[in-house]
C-alpha positions as a printed Julia matrix, in Angstrom:
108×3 Matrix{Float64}:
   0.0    0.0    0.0
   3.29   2.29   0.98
   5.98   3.55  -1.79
   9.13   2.88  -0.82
   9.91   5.82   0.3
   6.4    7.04   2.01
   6.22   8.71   5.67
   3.85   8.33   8.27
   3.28  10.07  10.73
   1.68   8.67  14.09
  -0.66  11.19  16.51
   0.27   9.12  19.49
   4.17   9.58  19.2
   3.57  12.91  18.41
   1.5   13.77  21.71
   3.48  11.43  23.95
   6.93  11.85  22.39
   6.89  15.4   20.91
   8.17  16.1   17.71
   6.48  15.17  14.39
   6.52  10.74  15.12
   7.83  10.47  11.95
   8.65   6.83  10.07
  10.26   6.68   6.61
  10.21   4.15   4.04
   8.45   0.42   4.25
  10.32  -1.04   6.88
  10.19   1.78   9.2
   6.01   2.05   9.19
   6.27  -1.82   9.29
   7.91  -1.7   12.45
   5.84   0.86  13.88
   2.83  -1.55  12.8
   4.02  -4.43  14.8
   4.74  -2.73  17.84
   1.31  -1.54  17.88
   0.19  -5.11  17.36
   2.38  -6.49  19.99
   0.51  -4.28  22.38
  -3.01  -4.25  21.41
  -4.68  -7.4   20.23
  -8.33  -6.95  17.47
  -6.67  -3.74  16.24
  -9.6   -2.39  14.16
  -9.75   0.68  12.2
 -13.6    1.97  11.7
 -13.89   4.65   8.73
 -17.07   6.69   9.58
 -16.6    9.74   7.17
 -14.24   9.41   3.76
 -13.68  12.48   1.8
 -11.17  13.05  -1.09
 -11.01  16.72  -1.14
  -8.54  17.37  -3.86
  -6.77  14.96  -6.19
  -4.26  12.16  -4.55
  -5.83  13.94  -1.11
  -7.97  11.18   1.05
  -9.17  12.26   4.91
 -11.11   9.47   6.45
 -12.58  10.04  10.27
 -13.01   6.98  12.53
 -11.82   5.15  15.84
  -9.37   2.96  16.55
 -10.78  -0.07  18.61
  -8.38  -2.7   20.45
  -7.73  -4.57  23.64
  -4.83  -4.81  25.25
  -3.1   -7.84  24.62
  -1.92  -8.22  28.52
  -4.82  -6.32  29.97
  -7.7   -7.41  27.73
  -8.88  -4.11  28.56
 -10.89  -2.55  25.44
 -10.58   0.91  24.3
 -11.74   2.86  21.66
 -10.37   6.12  20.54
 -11.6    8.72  17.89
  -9.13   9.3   15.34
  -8.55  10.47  11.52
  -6.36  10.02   9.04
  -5.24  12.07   6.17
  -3.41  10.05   3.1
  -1.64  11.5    0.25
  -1.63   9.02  -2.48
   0.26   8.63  -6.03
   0.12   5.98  -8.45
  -2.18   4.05  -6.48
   0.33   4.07  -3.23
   0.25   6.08   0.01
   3.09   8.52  -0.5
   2.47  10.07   2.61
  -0.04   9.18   5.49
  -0.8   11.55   8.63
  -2.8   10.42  11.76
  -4.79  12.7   13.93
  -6.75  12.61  17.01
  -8.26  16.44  16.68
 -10.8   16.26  13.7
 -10.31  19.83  12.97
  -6.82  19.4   12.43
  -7.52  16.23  10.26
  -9.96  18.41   7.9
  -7.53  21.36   8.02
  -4.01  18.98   7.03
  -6.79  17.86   3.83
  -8.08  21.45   3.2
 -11.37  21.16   4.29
């Protein structure tokens, strides 16, 4: 789904860590992507609202729903996504817990 070279950038290291919780490249968002499965087990991503509000532009507003895979404890957090695609492959991908700050990062 990634180019080789895409970013991603995670809300969650960005509120707990600071900075911009950047990964680059494949491997990088893969690794990011099985941490968060070693930690929460039924990761589910729910898409409520889709937009594409200019071209290669896609903001999608949902939840994230999991249990903790020592807890079991379930949780289910609002969050968006903005995705920046070309040729058919998420150049760059952007995660947000604010939904005004989703539909500002797509423009809308």
């Amino acid at each position: 789904m990634f180019q080789p070279q895409a970013t991603w950038s995670s809300a969650i290291q960005r509120q707990v860590e600071g900075g911009d919780g950047l990964y680059r490249g494949r491997e990088e968002i893969g690794k990011f992507w099985d941490e968060w499965h070693a930690v929460w087990e039924d990761l589910q991503i729910i898409v409520a609202e889709r937009s594409s509000p200019r071209d290669g532009c896609v903001f999608t507003w949902g939840a994230l729903r999991g249990s903790g895979m020592t807890s079991g404890a379930g949780t289910e957090r609002p969050f968006g996504w903005v995705f920046w695609v070309e040729s058919g492959l998420i150049r760059e991908l952007r995660a947000y817990l604010n939904r005004d700050e989703a539909l500002e990062a797509a423009g809308l």
